[in-house]
C-alpha positions as CSV (number, residue, x, y, z in Angstrom):
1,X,75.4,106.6,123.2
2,X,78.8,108.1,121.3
3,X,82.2,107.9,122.0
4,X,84.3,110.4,120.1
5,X,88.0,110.3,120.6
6,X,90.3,112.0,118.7
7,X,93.7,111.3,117.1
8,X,96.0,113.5,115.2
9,X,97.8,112.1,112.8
10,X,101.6,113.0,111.6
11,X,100.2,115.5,108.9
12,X,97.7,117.3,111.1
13,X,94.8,116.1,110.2
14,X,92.5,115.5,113.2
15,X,90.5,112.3,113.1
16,X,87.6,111.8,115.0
17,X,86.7,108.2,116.0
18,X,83.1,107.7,116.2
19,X,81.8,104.7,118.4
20,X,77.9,103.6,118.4
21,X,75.0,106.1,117.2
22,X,74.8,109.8,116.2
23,X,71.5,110.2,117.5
24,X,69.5,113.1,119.7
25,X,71.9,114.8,121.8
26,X,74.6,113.2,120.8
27,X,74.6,115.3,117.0
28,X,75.0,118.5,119.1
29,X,78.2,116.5,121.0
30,X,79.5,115.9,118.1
31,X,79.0,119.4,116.3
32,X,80.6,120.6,119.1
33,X,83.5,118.7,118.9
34,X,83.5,119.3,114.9
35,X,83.5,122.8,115.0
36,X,86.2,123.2,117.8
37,X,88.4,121.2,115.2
38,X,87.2,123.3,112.2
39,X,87.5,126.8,113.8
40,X,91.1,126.3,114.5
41,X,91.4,125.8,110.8
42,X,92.5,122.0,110.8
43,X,91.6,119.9,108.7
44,X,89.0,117.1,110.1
45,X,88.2,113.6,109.2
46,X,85.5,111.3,111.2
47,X,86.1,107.4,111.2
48,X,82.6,105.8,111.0
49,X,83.6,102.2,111.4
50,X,82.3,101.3,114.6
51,X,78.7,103.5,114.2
52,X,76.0,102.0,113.8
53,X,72.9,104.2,113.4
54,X,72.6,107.8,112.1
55,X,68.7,109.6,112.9
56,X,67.5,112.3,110.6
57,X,69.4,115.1,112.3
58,X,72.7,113.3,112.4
59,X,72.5,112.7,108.7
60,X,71.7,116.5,108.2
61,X,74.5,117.0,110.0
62,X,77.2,114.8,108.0
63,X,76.1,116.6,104.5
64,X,76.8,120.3,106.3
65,X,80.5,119.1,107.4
66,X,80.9,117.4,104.3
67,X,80.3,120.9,102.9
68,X,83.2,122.2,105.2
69,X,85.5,119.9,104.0
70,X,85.4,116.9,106.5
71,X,86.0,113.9,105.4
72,X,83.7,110.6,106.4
73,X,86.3,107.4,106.3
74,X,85.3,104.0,106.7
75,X,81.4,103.9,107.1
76,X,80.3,100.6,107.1
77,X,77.3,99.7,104.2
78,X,74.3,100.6,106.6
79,X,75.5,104.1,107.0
80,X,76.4,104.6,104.3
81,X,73.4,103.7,102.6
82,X,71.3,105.8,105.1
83,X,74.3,109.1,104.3
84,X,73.0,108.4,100.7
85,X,69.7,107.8,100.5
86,X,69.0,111.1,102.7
87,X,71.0,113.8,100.6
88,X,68.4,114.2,98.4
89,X,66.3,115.4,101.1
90,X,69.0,118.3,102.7
């Protein structure tokens, strides 16, 4: 499961606040929500501090925003390690 709920902060920025684990249809929720940010041209952050688990497609998924511009704040050491140790194979 993923809970996503956004917050917009006093310079416009949107952050998304990601709850448990971007996983099967939950990366195509959340590319959803992503995109609906980015094509209005707003600038998009996604707080990671409360997921816990990222599968292969989710990962894929964080390099191609982070390609757009978004920004991934506060990912705790597990995902981060797992946003690392897969870029070399995107």
């Amino acid at each position: 499961m993923l809970k996503i709920s956004e917050i917009e902060s006093a310079n416009h920025i949107v952050t998304l606040r990601l709850e448990g684990q971007v996983v099967g249809p939950w990366v195509a929720q959340l590319r959803n929500s992503c995109d609906n940010v980015l094509n209005e041209g707003r600038p998009l952050r996604l707080q990671f501090g409360e997921v816990e688990f990222l599968d292969q497609n989710g990962v894929v998924l964080m390099s191609n925003l982070q390609s757009r511009g978004v920004a991934l704040v506060d990912c705790s050491p597990f995902v981060a390690e797992q946003l690392k140790a897969t870029t070399n194979f995107t």
